[in-house]
Backbone as ProteinMPNN parsed JSONL, in Angstrom:
{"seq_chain_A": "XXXXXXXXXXXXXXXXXXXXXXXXXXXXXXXXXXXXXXXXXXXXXXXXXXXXXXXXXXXXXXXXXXXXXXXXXXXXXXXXXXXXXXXXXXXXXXXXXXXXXXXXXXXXXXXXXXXXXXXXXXXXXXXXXXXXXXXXXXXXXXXXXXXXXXXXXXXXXXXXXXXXXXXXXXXXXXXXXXX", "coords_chain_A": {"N_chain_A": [[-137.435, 16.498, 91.082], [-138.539, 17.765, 87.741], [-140.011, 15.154, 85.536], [-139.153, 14.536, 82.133], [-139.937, 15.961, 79.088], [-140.6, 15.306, 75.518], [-140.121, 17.316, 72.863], [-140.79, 16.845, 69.682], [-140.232, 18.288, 66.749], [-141.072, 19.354, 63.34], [-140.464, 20.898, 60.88], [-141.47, 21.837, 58.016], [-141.157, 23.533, 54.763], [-140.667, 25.178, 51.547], [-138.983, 27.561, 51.715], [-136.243, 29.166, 52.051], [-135.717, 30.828, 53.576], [-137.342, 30.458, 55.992], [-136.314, 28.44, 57.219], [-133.492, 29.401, 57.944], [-134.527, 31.356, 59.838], [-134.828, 30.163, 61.986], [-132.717, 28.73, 62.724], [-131.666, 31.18, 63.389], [-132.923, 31.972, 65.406], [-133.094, 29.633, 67.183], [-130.751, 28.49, 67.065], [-128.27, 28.37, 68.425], [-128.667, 27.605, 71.273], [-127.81, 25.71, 72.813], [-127.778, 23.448, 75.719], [-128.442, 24.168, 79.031], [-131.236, 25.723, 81.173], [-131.371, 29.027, 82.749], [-131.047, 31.018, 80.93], [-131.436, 29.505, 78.707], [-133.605, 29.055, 78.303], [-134.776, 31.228, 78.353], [-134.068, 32.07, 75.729], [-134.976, 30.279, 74.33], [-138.308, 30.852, 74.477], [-138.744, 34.058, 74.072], [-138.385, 34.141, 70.783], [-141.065, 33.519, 69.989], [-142.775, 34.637, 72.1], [-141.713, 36.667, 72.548], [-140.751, 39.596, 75.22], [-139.298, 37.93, 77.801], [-139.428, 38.601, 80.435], [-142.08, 39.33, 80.609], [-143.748, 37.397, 78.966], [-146.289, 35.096, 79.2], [-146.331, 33.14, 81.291], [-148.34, 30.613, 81.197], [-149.263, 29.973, 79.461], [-147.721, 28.661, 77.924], [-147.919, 25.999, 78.918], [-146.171, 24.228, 80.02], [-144.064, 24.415, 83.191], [-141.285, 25.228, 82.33], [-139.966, 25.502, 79.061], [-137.01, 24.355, 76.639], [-134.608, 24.218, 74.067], [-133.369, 21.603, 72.634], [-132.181, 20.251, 70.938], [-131.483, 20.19, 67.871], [-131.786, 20.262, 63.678], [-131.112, 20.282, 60.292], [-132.212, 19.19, 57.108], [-132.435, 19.554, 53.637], [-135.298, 21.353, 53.31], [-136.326, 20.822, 55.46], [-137.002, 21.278, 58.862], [-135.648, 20.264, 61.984], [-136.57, 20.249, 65.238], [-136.018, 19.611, 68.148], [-137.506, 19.878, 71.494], [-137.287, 20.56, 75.087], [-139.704, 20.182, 78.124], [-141.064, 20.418, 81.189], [-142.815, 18.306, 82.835], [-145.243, 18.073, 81.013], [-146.762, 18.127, 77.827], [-146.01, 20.661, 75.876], [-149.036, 22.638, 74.959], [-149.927, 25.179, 74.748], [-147.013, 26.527, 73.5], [-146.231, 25.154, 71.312], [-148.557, 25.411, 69.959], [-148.759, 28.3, 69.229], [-145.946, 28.347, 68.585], [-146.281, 27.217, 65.669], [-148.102, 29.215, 64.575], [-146.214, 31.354, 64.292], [-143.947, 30.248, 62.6], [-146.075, 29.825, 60.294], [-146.834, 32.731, 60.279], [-144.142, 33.1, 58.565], [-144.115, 31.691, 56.523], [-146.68, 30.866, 54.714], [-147.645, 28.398, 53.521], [-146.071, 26.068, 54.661], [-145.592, 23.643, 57.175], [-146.203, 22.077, 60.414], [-144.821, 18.737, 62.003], [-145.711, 17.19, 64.772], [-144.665, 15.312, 67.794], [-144.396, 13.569, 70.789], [-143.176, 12.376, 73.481], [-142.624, 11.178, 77.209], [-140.356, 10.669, 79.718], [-141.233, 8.719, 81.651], [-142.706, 7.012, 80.312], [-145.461, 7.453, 80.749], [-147.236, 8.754, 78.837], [-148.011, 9.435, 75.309], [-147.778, 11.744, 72.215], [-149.004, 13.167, 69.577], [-149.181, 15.311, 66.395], [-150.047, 17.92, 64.428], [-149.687, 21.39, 62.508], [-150.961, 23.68, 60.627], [-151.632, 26.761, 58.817], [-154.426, 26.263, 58.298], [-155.029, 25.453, 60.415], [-154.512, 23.857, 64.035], [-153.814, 20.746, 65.3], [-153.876, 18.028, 67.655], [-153.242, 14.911, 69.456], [-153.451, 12.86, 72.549], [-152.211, 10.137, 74.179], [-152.265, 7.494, 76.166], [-148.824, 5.729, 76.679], [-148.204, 2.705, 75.125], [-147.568, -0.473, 77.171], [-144.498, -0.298, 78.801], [-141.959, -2.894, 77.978], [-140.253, -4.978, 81.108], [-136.748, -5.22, 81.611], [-136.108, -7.678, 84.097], [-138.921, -8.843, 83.652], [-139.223, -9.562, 81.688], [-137.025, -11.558, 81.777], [-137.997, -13.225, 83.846], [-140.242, -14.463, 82.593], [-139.023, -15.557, 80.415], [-138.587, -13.99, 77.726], [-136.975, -12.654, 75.072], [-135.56, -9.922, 75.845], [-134.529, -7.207, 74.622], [-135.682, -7.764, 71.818], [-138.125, -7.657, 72.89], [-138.398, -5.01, 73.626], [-137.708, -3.373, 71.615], [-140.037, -3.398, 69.834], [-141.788, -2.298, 71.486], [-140.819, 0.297, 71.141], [-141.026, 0.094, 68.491], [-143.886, -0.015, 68.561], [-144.842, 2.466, 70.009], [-143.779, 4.109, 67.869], [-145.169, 3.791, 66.07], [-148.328, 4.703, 67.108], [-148.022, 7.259, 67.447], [-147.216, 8.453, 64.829], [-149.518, 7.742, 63.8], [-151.164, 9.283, 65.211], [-150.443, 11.667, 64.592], [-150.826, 11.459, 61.274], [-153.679, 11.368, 61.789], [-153.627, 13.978, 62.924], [-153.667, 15.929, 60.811], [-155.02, 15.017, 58.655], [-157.731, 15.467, 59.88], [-156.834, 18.874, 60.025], [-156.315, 19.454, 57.68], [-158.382, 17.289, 56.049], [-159.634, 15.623, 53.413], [-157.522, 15.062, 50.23]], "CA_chain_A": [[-137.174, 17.039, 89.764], [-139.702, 17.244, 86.864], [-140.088, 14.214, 84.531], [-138.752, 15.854, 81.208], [-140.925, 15.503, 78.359], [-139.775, 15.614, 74.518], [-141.102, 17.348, 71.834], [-140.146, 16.939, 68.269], [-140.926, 18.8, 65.712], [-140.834, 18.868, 61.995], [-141.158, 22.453, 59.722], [-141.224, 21.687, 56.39], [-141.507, 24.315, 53.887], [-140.026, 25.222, 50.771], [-138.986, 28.587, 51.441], [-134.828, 28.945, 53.04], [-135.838, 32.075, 54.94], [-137.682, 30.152, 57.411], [-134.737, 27.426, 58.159], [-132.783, 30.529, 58.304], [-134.814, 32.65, 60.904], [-135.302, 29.131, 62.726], [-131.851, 28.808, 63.333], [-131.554, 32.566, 64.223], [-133.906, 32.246, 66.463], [-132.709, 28.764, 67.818], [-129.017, 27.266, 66.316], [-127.025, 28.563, 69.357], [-129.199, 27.316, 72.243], [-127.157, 24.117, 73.399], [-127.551, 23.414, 76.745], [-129.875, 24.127, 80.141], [-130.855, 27.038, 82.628], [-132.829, 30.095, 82.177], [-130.487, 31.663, 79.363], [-131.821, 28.626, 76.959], [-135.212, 28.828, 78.356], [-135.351, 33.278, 77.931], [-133.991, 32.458, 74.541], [-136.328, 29.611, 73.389], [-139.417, 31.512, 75.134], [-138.697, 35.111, 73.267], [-138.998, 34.1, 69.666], [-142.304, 32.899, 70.338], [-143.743, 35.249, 73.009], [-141.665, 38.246, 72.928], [-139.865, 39.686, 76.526], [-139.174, 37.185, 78.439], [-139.981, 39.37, 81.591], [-143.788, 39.732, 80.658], [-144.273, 36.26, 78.467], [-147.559, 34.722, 79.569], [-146.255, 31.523, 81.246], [-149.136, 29.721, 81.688], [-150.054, 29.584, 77.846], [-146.769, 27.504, 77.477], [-148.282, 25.041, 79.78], [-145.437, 23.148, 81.309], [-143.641, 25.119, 83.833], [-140.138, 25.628, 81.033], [-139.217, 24.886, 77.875], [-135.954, 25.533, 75.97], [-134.643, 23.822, 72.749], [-132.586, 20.227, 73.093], [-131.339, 19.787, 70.118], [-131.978, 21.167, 65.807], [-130.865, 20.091, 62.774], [-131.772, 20.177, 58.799], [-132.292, 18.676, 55.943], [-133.273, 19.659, 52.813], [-136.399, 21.539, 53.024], [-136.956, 20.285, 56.779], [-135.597, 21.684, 60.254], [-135.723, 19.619, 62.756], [-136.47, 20.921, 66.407], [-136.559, 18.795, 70.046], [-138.333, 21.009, 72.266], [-137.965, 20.09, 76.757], [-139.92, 21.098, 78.69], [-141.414, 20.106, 82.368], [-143.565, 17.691, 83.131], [-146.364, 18.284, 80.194], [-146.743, 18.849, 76.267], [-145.814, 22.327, 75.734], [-149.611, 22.66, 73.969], [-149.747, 26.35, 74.144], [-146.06, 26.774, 72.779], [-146.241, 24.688, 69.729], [-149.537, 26.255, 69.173], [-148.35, 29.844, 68.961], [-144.67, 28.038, 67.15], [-147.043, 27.305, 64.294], [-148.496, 30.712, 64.661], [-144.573, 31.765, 64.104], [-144.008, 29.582, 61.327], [-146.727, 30.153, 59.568], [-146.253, 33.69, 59.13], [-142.73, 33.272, 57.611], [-144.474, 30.864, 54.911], [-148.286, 30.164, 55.061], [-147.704, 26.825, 52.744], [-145.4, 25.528, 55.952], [-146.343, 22.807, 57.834], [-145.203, 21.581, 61.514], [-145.716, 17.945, 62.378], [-144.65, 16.798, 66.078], [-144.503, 13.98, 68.251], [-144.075, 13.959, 71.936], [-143.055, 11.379, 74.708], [-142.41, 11.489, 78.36], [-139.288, 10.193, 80.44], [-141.557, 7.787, 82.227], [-143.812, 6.254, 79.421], [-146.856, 7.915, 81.0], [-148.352, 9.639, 78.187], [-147.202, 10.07, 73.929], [-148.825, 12.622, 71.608], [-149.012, 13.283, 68.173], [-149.913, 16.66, 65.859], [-150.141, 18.578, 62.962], [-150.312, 22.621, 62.319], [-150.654, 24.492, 59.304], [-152.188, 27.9, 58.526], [-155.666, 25.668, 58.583], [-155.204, 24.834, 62.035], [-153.748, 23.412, 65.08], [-155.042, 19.87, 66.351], [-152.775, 17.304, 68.438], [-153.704, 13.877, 70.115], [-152.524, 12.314, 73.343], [-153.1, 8.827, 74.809], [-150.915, 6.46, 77.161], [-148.197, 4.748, 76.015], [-148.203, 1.318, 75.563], [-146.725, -0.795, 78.537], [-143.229, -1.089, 78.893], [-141.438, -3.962, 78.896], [-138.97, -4.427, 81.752], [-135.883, -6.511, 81.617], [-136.323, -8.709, 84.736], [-139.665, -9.351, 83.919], [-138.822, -10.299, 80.448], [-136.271, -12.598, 82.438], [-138.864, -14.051, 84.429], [-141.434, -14.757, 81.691], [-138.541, -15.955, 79.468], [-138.523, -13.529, 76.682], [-136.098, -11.397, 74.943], [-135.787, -8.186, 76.706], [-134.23, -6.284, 73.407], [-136.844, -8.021, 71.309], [-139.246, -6.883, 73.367], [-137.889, -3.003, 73.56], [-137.78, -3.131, 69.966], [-141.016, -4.244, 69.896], [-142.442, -1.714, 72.189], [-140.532, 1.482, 70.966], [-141.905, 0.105, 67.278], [-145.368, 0.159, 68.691], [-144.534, 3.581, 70.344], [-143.861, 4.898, 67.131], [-146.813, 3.431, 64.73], [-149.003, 5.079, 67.308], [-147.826, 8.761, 66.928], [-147.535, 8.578, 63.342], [-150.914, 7.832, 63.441], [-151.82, 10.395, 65.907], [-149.927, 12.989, 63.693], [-151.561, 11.524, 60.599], [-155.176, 11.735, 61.814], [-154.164, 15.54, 63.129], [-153.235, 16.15, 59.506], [-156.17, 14.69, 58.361], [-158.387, 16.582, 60.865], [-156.593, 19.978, 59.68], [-156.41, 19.459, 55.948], [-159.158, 16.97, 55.051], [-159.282, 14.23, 51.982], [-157.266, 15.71, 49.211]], "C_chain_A": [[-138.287, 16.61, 88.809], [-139.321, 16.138, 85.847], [-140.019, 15.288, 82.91], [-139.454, 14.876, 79.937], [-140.09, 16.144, 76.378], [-140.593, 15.875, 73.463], [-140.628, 17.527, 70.696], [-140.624, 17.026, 67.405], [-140.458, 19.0, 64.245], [-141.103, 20.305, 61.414], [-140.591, 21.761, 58.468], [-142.086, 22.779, 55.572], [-140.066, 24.829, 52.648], [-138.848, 26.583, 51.028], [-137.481, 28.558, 52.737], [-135.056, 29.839, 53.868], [-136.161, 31.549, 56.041], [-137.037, 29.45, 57.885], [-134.167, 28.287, 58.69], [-133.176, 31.368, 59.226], [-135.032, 31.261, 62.211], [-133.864, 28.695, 63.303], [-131.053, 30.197, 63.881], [-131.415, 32.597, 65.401], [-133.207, 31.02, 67.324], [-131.183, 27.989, 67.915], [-128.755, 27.604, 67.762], [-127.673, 27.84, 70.651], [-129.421, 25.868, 72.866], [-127.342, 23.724, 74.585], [-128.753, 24.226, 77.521], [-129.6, 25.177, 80.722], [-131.49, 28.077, 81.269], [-131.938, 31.145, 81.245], [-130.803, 31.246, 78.124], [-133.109, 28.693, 77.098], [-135.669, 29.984, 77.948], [-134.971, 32.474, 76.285], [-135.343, 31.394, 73.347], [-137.48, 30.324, 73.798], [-139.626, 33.407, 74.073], [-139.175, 35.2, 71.684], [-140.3, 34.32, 69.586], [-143.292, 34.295, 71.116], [-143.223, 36.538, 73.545], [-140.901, 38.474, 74.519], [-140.297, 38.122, 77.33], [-140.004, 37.126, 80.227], [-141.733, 39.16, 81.544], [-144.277, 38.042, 79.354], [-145.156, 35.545, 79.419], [-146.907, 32.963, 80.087], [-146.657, 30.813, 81.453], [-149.726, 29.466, 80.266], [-148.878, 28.971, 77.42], [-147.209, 26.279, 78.049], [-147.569, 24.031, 80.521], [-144.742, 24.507, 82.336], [-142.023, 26.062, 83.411], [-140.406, 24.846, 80.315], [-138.174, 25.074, 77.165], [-135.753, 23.574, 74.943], [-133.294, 23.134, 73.188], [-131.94, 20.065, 72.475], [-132.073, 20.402, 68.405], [-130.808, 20.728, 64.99], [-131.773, 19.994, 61.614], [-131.194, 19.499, 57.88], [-133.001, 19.3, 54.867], [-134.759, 19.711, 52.747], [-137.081, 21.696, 54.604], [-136.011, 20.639, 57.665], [-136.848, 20.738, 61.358], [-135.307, 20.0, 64.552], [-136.742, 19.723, 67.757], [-136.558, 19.808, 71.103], [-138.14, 20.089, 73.754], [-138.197, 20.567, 77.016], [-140.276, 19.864, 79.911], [-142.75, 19.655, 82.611], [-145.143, 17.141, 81.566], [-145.456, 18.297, 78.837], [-146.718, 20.024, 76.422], [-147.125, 22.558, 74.849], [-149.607, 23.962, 73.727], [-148.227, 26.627, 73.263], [-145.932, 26.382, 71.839], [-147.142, 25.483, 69.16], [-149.285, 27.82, 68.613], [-146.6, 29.626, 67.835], [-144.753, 28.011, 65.981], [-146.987, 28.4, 63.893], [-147.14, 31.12, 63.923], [-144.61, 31.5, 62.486], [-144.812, 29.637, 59.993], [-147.032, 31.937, 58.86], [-145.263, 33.825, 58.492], [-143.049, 32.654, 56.583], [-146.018, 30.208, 55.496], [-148.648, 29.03, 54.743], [-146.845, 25.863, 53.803], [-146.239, 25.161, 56.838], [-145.516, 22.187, 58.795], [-145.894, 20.189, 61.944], [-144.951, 17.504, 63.669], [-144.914, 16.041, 66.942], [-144.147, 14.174, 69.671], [-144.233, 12.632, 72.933], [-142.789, 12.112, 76.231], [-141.569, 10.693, 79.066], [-139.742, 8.902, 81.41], [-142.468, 6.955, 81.438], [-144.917, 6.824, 79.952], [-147.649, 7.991, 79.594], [-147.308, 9.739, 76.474], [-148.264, 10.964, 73.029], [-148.32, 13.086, 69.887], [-150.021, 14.462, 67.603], [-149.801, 17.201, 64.878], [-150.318, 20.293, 63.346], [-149.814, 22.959, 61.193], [-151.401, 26.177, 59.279], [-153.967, 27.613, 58.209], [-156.034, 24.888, 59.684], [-153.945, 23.983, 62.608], [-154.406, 22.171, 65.701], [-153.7, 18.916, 67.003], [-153.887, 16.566, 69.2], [-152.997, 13.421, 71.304], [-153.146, 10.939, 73.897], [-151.683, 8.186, 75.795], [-150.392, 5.669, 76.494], [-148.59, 3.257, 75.973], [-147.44, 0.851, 76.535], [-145.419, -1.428, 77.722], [-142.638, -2.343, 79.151], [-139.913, -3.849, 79.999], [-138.195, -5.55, 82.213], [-136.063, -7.543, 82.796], [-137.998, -9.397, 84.719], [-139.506, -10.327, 82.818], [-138.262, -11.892, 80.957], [-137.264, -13.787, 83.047], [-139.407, -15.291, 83.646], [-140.453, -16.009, 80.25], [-138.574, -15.371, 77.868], [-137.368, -12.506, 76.346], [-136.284, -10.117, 74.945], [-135.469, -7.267, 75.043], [-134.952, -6.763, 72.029], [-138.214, -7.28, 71.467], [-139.764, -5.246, 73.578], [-138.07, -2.455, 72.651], [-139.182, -2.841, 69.769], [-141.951, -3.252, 70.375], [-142.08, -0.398, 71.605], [-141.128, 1.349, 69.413], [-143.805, 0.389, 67.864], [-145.676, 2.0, 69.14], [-144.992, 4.308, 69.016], [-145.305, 4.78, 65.753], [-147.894, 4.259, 65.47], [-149.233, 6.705, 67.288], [-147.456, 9.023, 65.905], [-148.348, 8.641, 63.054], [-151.599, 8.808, 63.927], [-151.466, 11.841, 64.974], [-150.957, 13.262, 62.247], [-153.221, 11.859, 60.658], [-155.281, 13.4, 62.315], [-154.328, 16.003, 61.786], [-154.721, 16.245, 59.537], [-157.36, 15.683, 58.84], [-158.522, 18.15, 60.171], [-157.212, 20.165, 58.124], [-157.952, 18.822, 55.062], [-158.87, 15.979, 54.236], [-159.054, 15.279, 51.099], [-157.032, 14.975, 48.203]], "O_chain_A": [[-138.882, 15.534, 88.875], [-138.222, 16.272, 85.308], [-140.596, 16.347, 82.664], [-139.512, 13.653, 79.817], [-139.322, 17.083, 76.173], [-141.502, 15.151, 73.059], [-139.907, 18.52, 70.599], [-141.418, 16.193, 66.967], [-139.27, 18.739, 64.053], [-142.228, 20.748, 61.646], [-139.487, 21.306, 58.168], [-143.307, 22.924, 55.641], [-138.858, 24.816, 52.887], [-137.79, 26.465, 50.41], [-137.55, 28.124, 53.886], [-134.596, 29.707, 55.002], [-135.587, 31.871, 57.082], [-136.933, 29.549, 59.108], [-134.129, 28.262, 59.92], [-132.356, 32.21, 59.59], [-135.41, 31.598, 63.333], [-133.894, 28.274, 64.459], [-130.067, 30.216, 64.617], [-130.548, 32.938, 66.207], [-132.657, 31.464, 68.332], [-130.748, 27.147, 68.701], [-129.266, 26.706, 68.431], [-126.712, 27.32, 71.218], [-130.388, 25.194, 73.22], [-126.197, 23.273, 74.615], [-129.712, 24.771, 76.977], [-128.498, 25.687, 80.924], [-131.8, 28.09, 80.078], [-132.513, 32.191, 80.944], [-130.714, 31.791, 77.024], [-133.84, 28.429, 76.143], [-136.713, 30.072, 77.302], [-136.016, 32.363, 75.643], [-136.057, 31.586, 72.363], [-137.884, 30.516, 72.651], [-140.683, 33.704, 73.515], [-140.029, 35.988, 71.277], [-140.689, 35.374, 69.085], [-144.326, 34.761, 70.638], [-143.695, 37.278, 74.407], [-140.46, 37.438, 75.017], [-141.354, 37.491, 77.341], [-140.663, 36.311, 80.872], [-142.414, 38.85, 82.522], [-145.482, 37.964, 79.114], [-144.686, 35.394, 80.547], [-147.012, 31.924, 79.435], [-145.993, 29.905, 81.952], [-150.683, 28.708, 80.114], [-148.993, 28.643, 76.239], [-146.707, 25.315, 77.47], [-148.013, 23.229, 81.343], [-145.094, 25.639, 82.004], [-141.66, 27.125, 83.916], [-140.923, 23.747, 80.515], [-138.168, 26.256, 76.822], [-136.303, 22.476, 75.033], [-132.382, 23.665, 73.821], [-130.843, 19.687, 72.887], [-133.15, 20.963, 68.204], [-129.596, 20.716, 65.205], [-132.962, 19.702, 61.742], [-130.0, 19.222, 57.769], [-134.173, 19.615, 55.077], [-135.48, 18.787, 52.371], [-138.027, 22.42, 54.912], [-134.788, 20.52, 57.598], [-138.068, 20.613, 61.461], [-134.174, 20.027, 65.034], [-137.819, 19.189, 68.022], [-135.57, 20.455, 71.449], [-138.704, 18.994, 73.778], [-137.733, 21.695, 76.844], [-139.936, 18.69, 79.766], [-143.718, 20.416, 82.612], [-145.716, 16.063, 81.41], [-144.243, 18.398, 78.653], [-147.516, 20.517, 77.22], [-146.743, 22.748, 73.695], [-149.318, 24.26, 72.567], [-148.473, 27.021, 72.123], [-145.411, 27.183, 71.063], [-146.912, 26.171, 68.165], [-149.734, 28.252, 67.551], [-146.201, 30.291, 66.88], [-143.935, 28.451, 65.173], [-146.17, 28.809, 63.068], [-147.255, 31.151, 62.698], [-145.052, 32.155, 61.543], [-144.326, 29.522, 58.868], [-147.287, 32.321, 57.718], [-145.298, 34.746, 57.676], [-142.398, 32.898, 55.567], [-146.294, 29.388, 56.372], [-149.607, 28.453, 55.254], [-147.1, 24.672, 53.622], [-147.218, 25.752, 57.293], [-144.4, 21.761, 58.498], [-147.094, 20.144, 62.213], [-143.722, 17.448, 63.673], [-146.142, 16.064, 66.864], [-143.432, 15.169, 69.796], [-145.286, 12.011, 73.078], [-142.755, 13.331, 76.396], [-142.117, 9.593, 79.134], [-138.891, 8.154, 81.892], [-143.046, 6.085, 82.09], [-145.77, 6.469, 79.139], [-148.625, 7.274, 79.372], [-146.118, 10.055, 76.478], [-149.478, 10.836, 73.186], [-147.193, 13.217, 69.41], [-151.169, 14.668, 67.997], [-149.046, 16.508, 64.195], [-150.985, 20.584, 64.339], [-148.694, 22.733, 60.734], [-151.605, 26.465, 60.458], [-154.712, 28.554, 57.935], [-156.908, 24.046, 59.888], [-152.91, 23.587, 62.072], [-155.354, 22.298, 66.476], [-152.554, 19.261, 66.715], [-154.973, 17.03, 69.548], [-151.778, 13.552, 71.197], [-154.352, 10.724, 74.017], [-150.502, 8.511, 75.92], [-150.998, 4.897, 75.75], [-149.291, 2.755, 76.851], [-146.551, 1.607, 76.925], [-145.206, -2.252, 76.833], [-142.701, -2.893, 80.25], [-138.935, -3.109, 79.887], [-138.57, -6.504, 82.894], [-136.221, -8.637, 82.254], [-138.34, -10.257, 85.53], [-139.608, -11.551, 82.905], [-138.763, -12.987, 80.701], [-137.244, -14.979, 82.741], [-139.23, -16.498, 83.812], [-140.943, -16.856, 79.503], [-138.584, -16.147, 76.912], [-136.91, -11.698, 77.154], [-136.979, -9.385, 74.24], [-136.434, -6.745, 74.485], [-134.735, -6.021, 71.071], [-138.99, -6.671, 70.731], [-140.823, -4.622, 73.648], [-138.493, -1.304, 72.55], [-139.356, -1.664, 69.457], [-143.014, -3.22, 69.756], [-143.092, 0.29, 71.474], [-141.697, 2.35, 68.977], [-144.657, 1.048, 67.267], [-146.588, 2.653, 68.634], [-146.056, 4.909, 68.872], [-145.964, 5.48, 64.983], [-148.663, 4.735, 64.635], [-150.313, 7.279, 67.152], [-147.23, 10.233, 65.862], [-148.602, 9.388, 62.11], [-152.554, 9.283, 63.314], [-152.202, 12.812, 64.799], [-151.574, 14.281, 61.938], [-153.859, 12.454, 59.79], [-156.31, 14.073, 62.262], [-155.393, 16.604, 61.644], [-155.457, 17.057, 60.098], [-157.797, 16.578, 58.118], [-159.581, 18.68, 59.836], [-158.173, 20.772, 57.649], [-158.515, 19.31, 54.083], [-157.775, 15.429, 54.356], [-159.828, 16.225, 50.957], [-156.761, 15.485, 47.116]]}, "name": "protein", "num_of_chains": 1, "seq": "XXXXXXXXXXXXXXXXXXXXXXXXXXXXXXXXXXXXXXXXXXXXXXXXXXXXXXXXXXXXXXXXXXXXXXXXXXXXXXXXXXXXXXXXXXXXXXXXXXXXXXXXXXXXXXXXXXXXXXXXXXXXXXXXXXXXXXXXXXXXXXXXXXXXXXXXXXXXXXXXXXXXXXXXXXXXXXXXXXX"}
C-alpha cells in the first residue's frame, strides 16, 4: 500500500463566493475510493475519464478533510506516495480565477517522515519547497538514551513545523517580493 502523503492547504480571500464554490466543489467528499477521488479530480481537471493523470503527480488524490473560518477554507488534500505538485498548481489556477487577490498557502508531510514541503500561490505565481524531515525520535530509543519520549515528539513535530512555515514563507517571498 502507498505511504499517504498530506496536503494542507489554506485559501484566503475576501470574497464568500469562493468558500462557497470550494465547498460546492468539495464539502460532501468524506471518505475513500474512486467516487472521492472522480470528485476531487473534476473540479480541477474537468472529466474524470480524460483528466491528464500524470500532471497530478501522485498516482490519486481526493479531499480528507475542509473546514472554514472567517475569510479562510481550509482543505487536507491525500494523495499517494508524492506532493500532488501538478494539482495544487492548477488548484491555484482554480482559485485564482474566482478572486485574483486570493492566495493559497500549503504545507505537506508524509506518513513516514521521509520528506515535508512548504508553498505559496497567488495570481503572481506558483513556487513550493521540499526537504527531509528532521529525524524522528523513537520511543525505545528515547528509553535507551534516557530522555523523554513526549518531550522529544514535541520537540520534533515543533521543529517539523518552524521548517514549513519557513518553506511557505520564503515561497511567499519568492512569489510576491519585499513589500
Amino acid at each position: 500500500m502507498a505511504n499517504h502523503v498530506w496536503t494542507r492547504t489554506q485559501v484566503l480571500s475576501e470574497k464568500k463566493e469562493v468558500h462557497k464554490q470550494l465547498w460546492d466543489w468539495f464539502g460532501d467528499l468524506n471518505g475513500w475510493g474512486e467516487p472521492h477521488i472522480r470528485g476531487t479530480v473534476e473540479p480541477i481537471f474537468g472529466k474524470y475519464e480524460t483528466y491528464p493523470s500524470d500532471k497530478i503527480g501522485p498516482k490519486w488524490i481526493l479531499v480528507e478533510d475542509m473546514d472554514e473560518y472567517d475569510g479562510e477554507t481550509y482543505i487536507t488534500f491525500t494523495s499517494a506516495w508524492s506532493f500532488p505538485e501538478g494539482y495544487i498548481e492548477e488548484f491555484v489556477k482554480k482559485v485564482v480565477e474566482l478572486d485574483d487577490e486570493a492566495v493559497v498557502k500549503f504545507t505537506a508531510d508524509e506518513e513516514s517522515d521521509d520528506f515535508i514541503v512548504g508553498g505559496y500561490g497567488s495570481k503572481n505565481g506558483f513556487k513550493w519547497y521540499e526537504d527531509e524531515s528532521p529525524e524522528r525520535p523513537w520511543e525505545e530509543e528515547c528509553e535507551e538514551e534516557g530522555l523523554d519520549y513526549d518531550g522529544e515528539i514535541d520537540n520534533f513535530y515543533n521543529e517539523v513545523d518552524a521548517v514549513r512555515d519557513h518553506m511557505v514563507a520564503s515561497a511567499e517571498q519568492h512569489i510576491e517580493g519585499a513589500k
